[in-house]
C-alpha positions, 0 to 999 in steps of 0.5 A, spaced: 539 544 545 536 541 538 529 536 538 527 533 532 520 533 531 516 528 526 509 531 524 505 526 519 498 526 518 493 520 516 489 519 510 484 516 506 488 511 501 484 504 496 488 499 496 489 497 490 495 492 489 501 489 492 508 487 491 510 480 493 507 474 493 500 475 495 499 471 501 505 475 504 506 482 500 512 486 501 509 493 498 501 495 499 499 499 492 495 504 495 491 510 490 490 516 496 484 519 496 484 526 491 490 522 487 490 518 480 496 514 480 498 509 485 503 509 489 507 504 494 508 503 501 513 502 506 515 495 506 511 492 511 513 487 518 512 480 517 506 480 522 502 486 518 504 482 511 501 476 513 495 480 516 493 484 509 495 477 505 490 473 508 485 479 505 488 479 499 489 472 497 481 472 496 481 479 492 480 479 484 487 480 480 487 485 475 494 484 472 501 488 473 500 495 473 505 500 474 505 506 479 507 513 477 515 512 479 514 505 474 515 500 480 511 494 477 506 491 482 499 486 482 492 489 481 486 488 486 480 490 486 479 489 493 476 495 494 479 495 501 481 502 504 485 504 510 488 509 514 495 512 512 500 517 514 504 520 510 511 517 511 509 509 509 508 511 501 
């Protein structure tokens, strides 16, 4: 008999933007720890959107930027850190 075994670590990642409409992101563009450019989050469920969009509706915009992949999405200098495993980017 065969089990599949998932295995993820959580890290350290800033976020430093969103993709969507910024009360209501889809995307989070988060910069892990130890990395130079950012990359995107899984989508997110609408409860977590509204969530993390009431924080980001206050922070600073800092323009259109770009992840490594080339996926566009708007800067912040939130500031925010939070924990991340793995498979949500």
């Amino acid at each position: 008999m065969r089990r599949k075994i998932r295995h993820a670590d959580t890290t350290d990642a800033q976020v430093v933007g969103s993709v969507g409409p910024r009360r209501r992101p889809r995307r989070l563009a988060v910069l892990p720890a130890g990395e130079d450019r950012p990359r995107l989050s899984a989508p997110m469920n609408a409860v977590l959107a509204a969530r993390l969009g009431a924080l980001l509706a206050v922070a600073p915009v800092e323009g259109e930027h770009l992840t490594e992949a080339g996926e566009t999405y708007i800067g912040s200098s939130s500031g925010s850190w939070c924990w991340l495993r793995p498979r949500d980017w």
